[in-house]
C-alpha positions in Angstrom: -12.9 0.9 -24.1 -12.3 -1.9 -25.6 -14.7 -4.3 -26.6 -13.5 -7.5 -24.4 -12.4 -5.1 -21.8 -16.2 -4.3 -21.8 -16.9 -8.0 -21.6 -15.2 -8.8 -18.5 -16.5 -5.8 -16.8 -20.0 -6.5 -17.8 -19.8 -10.1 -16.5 -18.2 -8.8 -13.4 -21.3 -6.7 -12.9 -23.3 -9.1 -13.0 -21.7 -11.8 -10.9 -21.7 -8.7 -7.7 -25.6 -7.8 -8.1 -27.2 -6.6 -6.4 -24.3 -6.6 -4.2 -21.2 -9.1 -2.4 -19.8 -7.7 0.7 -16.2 -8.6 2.4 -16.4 -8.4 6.1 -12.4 -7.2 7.6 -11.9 -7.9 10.9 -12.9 -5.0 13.0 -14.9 -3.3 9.9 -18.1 -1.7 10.4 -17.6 0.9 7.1 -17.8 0.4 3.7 -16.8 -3.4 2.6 -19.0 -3.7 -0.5 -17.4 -5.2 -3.9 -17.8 -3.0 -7.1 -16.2 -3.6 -10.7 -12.9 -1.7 -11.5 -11.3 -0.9 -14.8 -8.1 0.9 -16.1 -8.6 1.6 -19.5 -5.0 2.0 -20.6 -5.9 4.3 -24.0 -7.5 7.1 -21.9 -5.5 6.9 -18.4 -2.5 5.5 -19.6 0.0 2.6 -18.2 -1.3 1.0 -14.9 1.1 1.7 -11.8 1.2 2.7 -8.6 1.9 6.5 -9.0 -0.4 6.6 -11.7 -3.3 4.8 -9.6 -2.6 7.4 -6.9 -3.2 9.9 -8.9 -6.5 8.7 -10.1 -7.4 8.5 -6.5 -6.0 11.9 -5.8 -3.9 10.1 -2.6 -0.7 12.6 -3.5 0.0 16.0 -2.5 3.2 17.5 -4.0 4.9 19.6 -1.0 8.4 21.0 -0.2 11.6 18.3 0.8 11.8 20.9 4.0 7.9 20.2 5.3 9.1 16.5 5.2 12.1 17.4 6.6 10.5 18.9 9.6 7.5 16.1 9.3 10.0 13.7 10.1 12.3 15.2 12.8 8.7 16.2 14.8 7.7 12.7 14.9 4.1 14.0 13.0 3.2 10.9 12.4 3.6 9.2 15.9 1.5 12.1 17.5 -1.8 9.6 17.1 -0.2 6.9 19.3 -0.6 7.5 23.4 3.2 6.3 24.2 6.4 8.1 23.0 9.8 7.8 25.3 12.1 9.6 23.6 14.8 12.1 25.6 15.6 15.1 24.4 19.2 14.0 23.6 17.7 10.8 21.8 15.8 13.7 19.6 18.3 15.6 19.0 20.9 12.7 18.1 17.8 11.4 15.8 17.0 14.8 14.1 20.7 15.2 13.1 20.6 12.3 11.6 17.5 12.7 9.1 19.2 16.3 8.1 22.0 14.2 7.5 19.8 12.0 5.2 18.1 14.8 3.7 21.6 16.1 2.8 22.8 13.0 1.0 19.4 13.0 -0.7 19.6 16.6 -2.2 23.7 16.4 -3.3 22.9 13.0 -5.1 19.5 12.6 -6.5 18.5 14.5 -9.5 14.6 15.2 -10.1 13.9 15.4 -6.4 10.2 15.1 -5.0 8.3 15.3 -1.9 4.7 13.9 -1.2 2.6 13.1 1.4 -0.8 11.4 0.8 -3.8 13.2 1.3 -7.3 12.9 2.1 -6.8 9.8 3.0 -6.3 9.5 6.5 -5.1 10.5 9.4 -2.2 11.0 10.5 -0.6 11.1 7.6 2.4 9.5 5.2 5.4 11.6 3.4 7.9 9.9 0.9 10.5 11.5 -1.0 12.0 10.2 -4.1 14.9 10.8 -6.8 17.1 9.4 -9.7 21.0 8.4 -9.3 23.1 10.4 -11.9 22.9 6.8 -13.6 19.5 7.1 -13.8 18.1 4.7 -11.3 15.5 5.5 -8.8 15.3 5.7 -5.2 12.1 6.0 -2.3 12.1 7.0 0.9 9.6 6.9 3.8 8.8 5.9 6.9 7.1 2.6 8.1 3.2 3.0 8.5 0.8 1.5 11.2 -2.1 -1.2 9.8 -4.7 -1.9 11.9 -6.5 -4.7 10.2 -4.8 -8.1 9.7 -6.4 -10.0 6.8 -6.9 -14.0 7.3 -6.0 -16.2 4.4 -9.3 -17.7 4.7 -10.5 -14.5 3.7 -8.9 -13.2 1.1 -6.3 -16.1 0.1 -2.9 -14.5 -1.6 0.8 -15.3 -2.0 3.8 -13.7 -3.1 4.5 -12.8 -6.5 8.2 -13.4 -7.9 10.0 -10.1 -8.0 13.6 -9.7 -9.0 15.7 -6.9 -7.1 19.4 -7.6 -8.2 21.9 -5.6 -7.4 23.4 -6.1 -10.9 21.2 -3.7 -12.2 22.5 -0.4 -10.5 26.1 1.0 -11.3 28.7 1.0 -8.7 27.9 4.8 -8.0 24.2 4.1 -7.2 25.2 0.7 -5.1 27.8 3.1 -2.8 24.9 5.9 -2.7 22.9 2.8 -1.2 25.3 1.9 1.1 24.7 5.6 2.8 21.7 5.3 3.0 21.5 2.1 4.7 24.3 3.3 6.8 22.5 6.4 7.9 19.1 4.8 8.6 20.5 2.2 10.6 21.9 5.1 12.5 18.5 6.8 13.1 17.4 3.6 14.2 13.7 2.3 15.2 11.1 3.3 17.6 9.4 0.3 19.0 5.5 1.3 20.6 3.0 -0.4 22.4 0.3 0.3 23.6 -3.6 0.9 23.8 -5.1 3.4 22.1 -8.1 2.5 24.7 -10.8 0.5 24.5 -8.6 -2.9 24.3 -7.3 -1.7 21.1 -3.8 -2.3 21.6 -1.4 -1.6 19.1 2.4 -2.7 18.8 4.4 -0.4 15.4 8.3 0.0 14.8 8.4 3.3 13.6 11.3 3.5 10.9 12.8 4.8 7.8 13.1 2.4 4.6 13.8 2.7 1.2 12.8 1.5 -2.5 15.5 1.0 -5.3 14.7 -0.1 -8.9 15.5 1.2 -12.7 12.3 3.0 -13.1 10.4 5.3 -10.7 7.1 3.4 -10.4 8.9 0.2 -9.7 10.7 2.3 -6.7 7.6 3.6 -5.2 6.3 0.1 -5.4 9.1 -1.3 -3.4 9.3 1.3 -0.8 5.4 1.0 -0.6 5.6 -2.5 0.3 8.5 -1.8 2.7 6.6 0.7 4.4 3.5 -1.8 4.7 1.5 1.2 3.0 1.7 -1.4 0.0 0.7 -5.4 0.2 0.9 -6.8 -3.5 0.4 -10.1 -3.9 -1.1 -13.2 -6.3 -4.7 -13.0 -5.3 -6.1 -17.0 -5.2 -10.3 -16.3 -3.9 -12.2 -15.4 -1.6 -14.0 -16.5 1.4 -11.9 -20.3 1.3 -12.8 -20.6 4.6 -16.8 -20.3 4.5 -17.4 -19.9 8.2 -16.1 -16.0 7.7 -19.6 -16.3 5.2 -21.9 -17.8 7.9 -20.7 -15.5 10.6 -22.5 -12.7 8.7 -25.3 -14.7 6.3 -28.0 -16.7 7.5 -30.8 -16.7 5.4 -29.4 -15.9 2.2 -25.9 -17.8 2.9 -25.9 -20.5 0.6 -26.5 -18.1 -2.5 -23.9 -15.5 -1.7 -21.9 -18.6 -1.2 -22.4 -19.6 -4.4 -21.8 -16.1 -5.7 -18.7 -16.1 -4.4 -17.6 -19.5 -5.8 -18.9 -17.9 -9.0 -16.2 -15.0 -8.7 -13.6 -17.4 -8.0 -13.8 -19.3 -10.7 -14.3 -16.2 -13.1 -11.0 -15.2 -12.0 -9.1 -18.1 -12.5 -10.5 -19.0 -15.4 -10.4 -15.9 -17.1 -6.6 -14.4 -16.3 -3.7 -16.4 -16.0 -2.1 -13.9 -13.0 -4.7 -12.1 -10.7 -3.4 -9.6 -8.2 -4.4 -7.6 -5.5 -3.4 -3.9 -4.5 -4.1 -3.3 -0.6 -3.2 0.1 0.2 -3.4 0.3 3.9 -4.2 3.5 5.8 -4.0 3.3 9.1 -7.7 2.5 9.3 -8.8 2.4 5.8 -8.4 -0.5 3.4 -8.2 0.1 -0.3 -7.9 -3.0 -2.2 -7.9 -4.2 -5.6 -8.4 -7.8 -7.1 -7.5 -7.2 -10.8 -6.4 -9.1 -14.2 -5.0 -8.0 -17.4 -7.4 -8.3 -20.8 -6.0 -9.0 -24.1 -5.8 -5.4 -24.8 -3.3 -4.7 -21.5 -6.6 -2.9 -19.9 -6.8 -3.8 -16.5 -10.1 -5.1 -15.1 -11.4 -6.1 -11.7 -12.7 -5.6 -8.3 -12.4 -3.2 -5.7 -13.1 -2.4 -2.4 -12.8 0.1 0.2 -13.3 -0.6 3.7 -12.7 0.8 7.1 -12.1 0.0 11.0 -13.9 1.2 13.5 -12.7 1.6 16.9 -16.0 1.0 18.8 -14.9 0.6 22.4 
């Protein structure tokens, strides 16, 4: 590693002893702040597919598992309320095969994945490149159960270009299909209570990714499917009532520690971003800057909800 990657961890380390906590709304597991680093010479560029791999979040399976994931409604088996008829699943399931069709004729390098050990139920994508070599994602739409208040964690949106200028006129029909197709299969609107109180309210539906590279793709249709928020990460805890809710004797020194972070941050990396993977219940999220060197160096945290009824 290098040596001023080494610095800024270090420092980091020390700002977070013996420990900093963020408390999610509805979180009882997990929530405590360590350091994170990618150090590019041993695990290569930093991107989403490469970061899932680290993690171990993909499973390589067969296009005809999510086929049939998809038509079966797997993923909508956790929620209390489905109305579907059986001619509105049969019109549906034609459909996807439809889909699935158009994917396998016109997409080279075709892949499958679900993510695993993550949570349940689980999320499938699929993913291939245009004969002119740009890249396309496909899933469905995911349920989050934790909204995050700006006065939490304060973010906005970073500046990302998608033009259409950038794909050839055969990859630009091929989207037009696809858009076609899925507007066809349509969305499945729930609500409900998964008991408790905990009510829940998800549009179940298929979206896609498009970009000239196949992390940028995944990255897009991540987002799109919510599984993905990625955003300009500002500090934490601006709102210090979210601190006092939890701290009482010790509140004015993790207060200070976390004004200490902030500042670190923003002094120390011109762009800070944070990576929340949401799954279902669990919250993965990384607050993270580039060092000189193009390692990647930060925070992360994992965190979960807890239905406790």
């Amino acid at each position: 590693m290098h040596t001023e990657t080494e610095r800024i961890f270090g420092t980091l380390q020390v700002l977070v002893e013996p420990y900093l906590t963020v408390r999610l709304p509805g979180h009882e597991d997990g929530g405590t702040i360590v350091p994170f680093v990618w150090d590019v010479s041993e695990q290569g560029e930093f991107n989403i597919i490469n970061l899932c791999l680290a993690n171990g979040w993909l499973q390589l399976t067969d296009v005809d598992i999510i086929i049939k994931s998809w038509q079966e409604l797997e993923y909508l088996e956790f929620f209390p309320k489905i109305n579907l008829s059986l001619l509105e699943k049969n019109i549906r399931n034609n459909k996807l095969a439809a889909l699935f069709q158009l994917l396998q004729t016109n997409l080279q390098e075709l892949e499958s994945f679900r993510l695993k050990k993550v949570y349940y139920p689980t999320s499938s994508f699929v993913i291939g490149k245009t004969e002119e070599g740009n890249w396309i994602c496909i899933c469905p739409t995911v349920y989050t159960e934790t909204g995050i208040p700006q006065e939490l964690i304060s973010r906005s949106s970073l500046s990302q270009s998608t033009s259409s200028q950038l794909y050839g006129q055969n990859t630009l029909n091929f989207i037009s299909q696809i858009e076609a197709i899925t507007s066809e299969i349509g969305t499945i609107s729930l609500e409900g209570d998964f008991g408790g109180g905990y009510y829940y309210s998800y549009d179940h539906q298929i979206v896609y990714g498009v970009a000239v590279s196949k992390e940028l793709a995944f990255e897009q249709a991540f987002q799109k499917a919510r599984l993905l928020e990625l955003k300009q990460f500002h500090s934490f805890y601006t709102d210090k009532n979210y601190l006092s809710d939890y701290y009482e004797e010790d509140y004015e020194e993790v207060s200070a520690k976390y004004e200490q972070v902030n500042k670190f941050f923003n002094q120390r990396f011109p762009e800070v971003i944070m990576y929340r993977f949401s799954f279902f219940t669990q919250e993965h999220i990384y607050i993270i800057g580039q060092s000189n060197p193009g390692d990647w160096v930060g925070l992360y945290l994992k965190s979960e909800f807890v239905y406790n009824p």
